[in-house]
N, C-alpha and C positions, 0 to 999 in steps of 0.2 A: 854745433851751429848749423843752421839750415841753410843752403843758399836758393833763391831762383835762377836756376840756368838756364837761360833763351840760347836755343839750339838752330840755327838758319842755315838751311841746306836750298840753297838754288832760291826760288821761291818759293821755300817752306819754311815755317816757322813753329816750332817746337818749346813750350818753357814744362821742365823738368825740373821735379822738389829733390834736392837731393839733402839728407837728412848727416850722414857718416862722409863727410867729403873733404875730410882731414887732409889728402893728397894734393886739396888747389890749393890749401893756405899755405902761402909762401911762391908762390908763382907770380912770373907779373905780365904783362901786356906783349901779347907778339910768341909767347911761347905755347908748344903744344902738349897736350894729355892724353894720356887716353882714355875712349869712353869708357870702359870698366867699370871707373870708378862711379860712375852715373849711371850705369847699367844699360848703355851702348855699349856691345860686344862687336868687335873690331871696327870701330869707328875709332879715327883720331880726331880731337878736336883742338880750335886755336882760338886762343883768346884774345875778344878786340875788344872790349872796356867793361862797364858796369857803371854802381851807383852804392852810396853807403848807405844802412839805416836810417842818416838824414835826404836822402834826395841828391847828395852832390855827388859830382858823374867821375868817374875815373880819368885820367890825361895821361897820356902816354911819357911823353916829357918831365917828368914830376917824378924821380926816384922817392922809391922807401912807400912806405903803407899811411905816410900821414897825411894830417889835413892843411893844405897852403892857402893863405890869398894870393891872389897873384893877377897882374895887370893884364887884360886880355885887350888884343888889340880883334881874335877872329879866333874860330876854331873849336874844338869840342868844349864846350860850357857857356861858348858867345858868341851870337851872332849877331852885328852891329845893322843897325837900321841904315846908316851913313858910313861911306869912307871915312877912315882916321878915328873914332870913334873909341873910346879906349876906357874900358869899366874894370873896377876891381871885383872879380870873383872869389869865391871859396871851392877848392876843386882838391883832390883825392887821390893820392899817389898811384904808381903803376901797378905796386904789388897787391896779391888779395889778401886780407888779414881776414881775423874775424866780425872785424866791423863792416866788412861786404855784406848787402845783402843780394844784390841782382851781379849776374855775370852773365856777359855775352860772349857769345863762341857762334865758330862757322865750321861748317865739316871740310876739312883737308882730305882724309881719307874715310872711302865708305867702306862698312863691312856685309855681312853677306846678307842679313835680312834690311829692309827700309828702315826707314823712322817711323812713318806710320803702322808697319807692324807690329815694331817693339812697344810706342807709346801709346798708338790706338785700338789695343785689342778687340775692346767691344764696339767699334762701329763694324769692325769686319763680322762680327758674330751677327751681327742686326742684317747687313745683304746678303 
């Protein structure tokens, strides 16, 4: 399974294919990896949501890997035009199964080369 990993360090923003990334399924929202597994060599990274193959976004609150409706009053899947304003959603449990396709992370720890080194070889070859 492929995933897209959006990678955001400060104001940089990084999306990495990672192809063999057997190690995130089964992880859920709020815990940390290492980059390794992505091919960030000593980077940790922490995972703050995603989206499944349909569009629906991750929720923190929402254990297990399934798909819920669930009443949103605010908050990641809804954002209400008015107070008190209250729509039913389809939204995406914490953990990442195979049905993730996007995962979002933020760097906790940096390792010894950048992001841009490790992901942008060829611009550096081009100055």
């Amino acid at each position: 399974m492929a995933f897209k990993i959006v990678v955001s360090d400060k104001a940089e923003t990084y999306q990495v294919e990672a192809e063999d990334a057997k190690q995130i399924v089964g992880l859920s929202l709020g815990e940390e990896f290492d980059g390794n597994v992505i091919g960030l060599e000593g980077y940790t990274l922490k995972l703050t949501g995603g989206s499944d193959k349909n569009g629906f976004p991750m929720r923190r609150d929402i254990s297990g890997p399934r798909r819920v409706r669930s009443l949103l009053s605010n908050g990641v899947g809804y954002n209400p035009k008015n107070n008190g304003v209250k729509r039913r959603k389809t939204l995406r449990g914490n953990v990442i199964s195979d049905d993730i396709v996007q995962i979002n992370t933020i760097v906790t720890k940096n390792g010894s080369k950048s992001l841009a080194e490790i992901l942008n070889p060829e611009e550096e070859a081009e100055e």
